[in-house]
N, C-alpha and C positions, 0 to 999 in steps of 0.2 A: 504494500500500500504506500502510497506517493501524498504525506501530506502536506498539504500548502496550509492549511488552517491557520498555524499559527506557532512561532519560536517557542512555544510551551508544553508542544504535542513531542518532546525528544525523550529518548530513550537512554537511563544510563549509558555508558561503555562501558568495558568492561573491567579497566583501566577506575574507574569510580564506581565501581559494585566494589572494588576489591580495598577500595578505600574505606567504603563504607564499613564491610564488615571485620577492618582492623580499628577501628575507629577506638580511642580511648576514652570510656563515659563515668559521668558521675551525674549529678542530677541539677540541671542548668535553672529551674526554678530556687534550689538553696547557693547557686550560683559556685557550685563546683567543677562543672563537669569541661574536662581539662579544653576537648575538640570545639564546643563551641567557645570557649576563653578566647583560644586560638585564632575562630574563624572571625570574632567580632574584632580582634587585635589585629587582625590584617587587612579588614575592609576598611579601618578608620587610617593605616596607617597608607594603603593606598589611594587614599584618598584626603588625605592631609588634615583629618578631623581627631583629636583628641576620642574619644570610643565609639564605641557600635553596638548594637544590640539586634540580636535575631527575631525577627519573629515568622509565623507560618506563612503569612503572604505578603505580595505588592499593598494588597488595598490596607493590611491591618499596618504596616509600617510607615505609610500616607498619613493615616487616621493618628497613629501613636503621635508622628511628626506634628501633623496639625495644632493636636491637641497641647503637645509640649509648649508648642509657641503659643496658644490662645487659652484666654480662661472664656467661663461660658460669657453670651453675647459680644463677644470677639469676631469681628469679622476677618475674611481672606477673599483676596483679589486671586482670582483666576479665570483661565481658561474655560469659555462653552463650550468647548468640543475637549476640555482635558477628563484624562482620567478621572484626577479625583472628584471631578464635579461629576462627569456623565455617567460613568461608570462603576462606580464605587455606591452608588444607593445612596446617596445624603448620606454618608457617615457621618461626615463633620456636626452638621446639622442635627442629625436623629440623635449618635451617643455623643457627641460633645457639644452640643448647643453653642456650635460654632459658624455664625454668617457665613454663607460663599455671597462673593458679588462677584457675578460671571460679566467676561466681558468676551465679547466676538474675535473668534482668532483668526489673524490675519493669515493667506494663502502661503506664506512660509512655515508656518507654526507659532509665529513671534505673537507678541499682546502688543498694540499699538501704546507706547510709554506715554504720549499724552494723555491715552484715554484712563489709562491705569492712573495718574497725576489727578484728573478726575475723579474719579471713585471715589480715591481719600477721604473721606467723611472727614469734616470739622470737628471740632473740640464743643461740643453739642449734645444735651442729653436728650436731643430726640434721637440720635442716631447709633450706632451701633460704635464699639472704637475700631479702626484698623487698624489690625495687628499685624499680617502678614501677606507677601506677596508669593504665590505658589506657581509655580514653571513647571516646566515638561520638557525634557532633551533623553532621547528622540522624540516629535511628533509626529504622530502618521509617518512616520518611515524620513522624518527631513529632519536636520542637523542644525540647534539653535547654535550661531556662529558666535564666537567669543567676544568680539565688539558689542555685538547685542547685550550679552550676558553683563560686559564691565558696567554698559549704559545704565541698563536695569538694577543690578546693584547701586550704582551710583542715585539711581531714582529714591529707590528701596532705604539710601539710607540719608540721603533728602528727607524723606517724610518720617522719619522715624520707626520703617517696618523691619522686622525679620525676614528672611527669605529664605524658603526651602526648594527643594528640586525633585519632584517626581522623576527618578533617572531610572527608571524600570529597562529600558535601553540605553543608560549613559555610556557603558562600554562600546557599542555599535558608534555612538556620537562619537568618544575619544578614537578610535580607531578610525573615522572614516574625517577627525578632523587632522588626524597625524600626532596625537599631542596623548601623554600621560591624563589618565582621569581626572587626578587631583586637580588639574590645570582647568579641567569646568568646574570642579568642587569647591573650588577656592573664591568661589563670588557668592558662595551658598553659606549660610548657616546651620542647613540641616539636610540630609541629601539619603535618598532609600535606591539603593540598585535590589535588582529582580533576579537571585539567581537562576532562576526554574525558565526564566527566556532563554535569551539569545547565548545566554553560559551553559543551559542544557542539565542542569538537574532538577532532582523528581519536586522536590519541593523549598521554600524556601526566600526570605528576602532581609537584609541587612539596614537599619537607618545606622546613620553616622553623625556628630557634631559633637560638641564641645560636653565632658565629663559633666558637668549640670544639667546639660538636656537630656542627655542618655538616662542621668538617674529619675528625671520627673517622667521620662518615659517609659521605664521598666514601671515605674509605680503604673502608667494606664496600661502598660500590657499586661499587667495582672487583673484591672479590672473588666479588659476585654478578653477576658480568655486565651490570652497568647503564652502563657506558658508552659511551657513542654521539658518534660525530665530530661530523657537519656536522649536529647536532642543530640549529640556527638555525633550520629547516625546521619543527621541531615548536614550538622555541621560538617563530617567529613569531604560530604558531595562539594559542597561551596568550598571549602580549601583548594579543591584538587580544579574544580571551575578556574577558579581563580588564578592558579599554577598555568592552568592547561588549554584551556579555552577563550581566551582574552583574544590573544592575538590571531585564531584564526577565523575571526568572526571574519574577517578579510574575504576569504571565501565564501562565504555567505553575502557576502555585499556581492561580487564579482558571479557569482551565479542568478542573484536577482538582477545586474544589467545584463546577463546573457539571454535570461526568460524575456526580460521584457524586451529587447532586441528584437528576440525569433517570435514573441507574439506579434509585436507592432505590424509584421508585413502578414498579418493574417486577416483576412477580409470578415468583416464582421467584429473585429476585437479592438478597439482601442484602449490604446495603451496613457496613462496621463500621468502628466509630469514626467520629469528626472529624479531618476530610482537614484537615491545619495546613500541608502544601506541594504537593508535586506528583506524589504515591501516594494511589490508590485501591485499598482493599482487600476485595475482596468474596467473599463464599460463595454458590453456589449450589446447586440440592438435590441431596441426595447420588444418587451417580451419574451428574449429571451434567458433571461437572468439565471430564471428557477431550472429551465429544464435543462441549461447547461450546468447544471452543480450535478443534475438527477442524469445526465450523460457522463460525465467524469467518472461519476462513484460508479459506473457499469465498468470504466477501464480503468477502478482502484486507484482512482485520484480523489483522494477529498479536497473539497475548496469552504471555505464558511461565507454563507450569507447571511449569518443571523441579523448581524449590525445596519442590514440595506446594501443599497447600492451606493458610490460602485464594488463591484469586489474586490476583497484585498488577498495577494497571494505571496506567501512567507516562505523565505527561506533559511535555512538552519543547518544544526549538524548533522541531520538525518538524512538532509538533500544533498544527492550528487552531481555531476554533469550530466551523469547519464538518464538521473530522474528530469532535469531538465529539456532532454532533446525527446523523451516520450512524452514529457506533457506539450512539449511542442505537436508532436504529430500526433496527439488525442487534440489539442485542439482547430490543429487542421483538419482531421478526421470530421470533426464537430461543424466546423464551416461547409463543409461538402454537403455535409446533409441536413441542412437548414431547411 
């Protein structure tokens, strides 16, 4: 099976099964357990943050992040189309009775900095205070550029906000910008990468920032249920990510320009934008959206259309060149018989 779904549909190796089950454990909730010490002690120091803390997912180390930075009716500037607003269920909002004020993302990914300048709520007890300004690097598959970043920070602390970075793909960004992590981390005050994406293990995501924020956030990831014992097991996956899978997201970028290359001269399939990592994003003609998902999965290609159109198609550790030249000709295949 040839999945495009999504950088979180991968498979140990076997290389990180074997990590796994050497893994040294104690119990990471009395905050012994030696592999996750290790795995939090190296996502902060690659990324230039004083500590790190595990927890089970992107969304709950979002929410940990938020929450650290805002007490309740605290508001946060972000993104309509980012994660933590779209996709995450109101967390902010439902468990930390933390304001979002969504603001429309522009066609690179970026927040237009006037508009955010904007929002800032007055010093006003009708209005909510802002606290913080929340980012996304990657979005949709595009690379917030470093000048942007310094901008924003420098905005961020104009107005006296915190800033965090939903980096659920920060590694795909630092690779596809040429530059060490740290070097986008460093405009952030609090920053969550996703191991279980584009790094390729089972489960798993890291916030990072300054020894004060990590300790007010272990205290909400014990109220949200993020604590897990003999977590050493997950932690080992993430070390060996870490070690091992960093640098060849390279190929995972270089096989999404080759998909989208060999789709674009397929009649029927438009291919949009410049693919900058490892999301291809295409339209095909109306009508037929659904039954080319329900033609793929006949030739053992899954694609996801849960999210609408257009479809988005991921590449990862799982894909090869060679899964690439048959999803080519399935969707050639697919044009013929329209």
């Amino acid at each position: 099976m040839i999945d495009l779904r999504s950088d979180t549909v991968t498979q140990p190796s076997d290389a990180m099964w074997e990590a796994m089950r050497n893994a040294e454990l104690g119990d990471a909730v009395l905050g012994d357990d030696p592999t996750v010490l290790a795995l939090e002690a190296k996502a902060a120091a690659l990324l230039g943050k004083e500590a790190g803390l595990l927890a089970p997912s992107g969304t709950q180390a979002n929410l940990i992040g938020i929450m650290a930075h805002c007490g309740r009716g605290d508001e946060y500037i972000v993104g309509q189309a980012a994660h933590t607003y779209r996709l995450e269920q109101g967390g902010a909002a439902v468990l930390g009775s933390v304001q979002p004020q969504p603001i429309e993302n522009e066609s690179d990914g970026t927040l237009d900095l006037d508009r955010v300048a904007a929002a800032v709520k007055p010093d006003d007890p009708h209005f909510a205070h802002t606290e913080l300004l929340c980012l996304e690097n990657t979005m949709n598959g595009k690379i917030i550029g470093l000048d942007y970043l310094a901008d924003a920070r420098s905005l961020a602390a104009e107005h006296g906000l915190s800033t965090h970075l939903d980096g659920a793909r920060l590694f795909n960004a630092a690779v596809g910008l040429g530059v060490e992590a740290r070097v986008i981390a460093d405009h952030f005050e609090s920053v969550s990468i996703c191991l279980s994406k584009g790094l390729g293990t089972p489960i798993g995501s890291v916030l990072v920032g300054s020894a004060e924020l990590i300790a007010r956030g272990t205290r909400h990831r014990k109220i949200l249920g993020g604590g897990m014992r003999q977590a050493g097991i997950i932690a080992a996956a993430g070390i060996h990510a870490l070690d091992h899978h960093v640098d060849r997201l390279a190929d995972d970028h270089a096989n999404a320009k080759e998909l989208a290359a060999r789709l674009a001269v397929i009649d029927g399939v438009t291919v949009l934008d410049e693919v900058q990592t490892n999301m291809v994003f295409i339209e095909v003609e109306p009508g037929h959206a659904s039954p080319i998902e329900e033609f793929m999965a006949t030739r053992k290609i899954k694609l996801l259309g849960r999210y609408g159109r257009p479809l988005r198609l991921v590449t990862h550790l799982d894909i090869t060149r060679e899964d690439i030249e048959t999803t080519e000709a399935a969707f050639e295949e697919w044009s013929r018989s329209r």
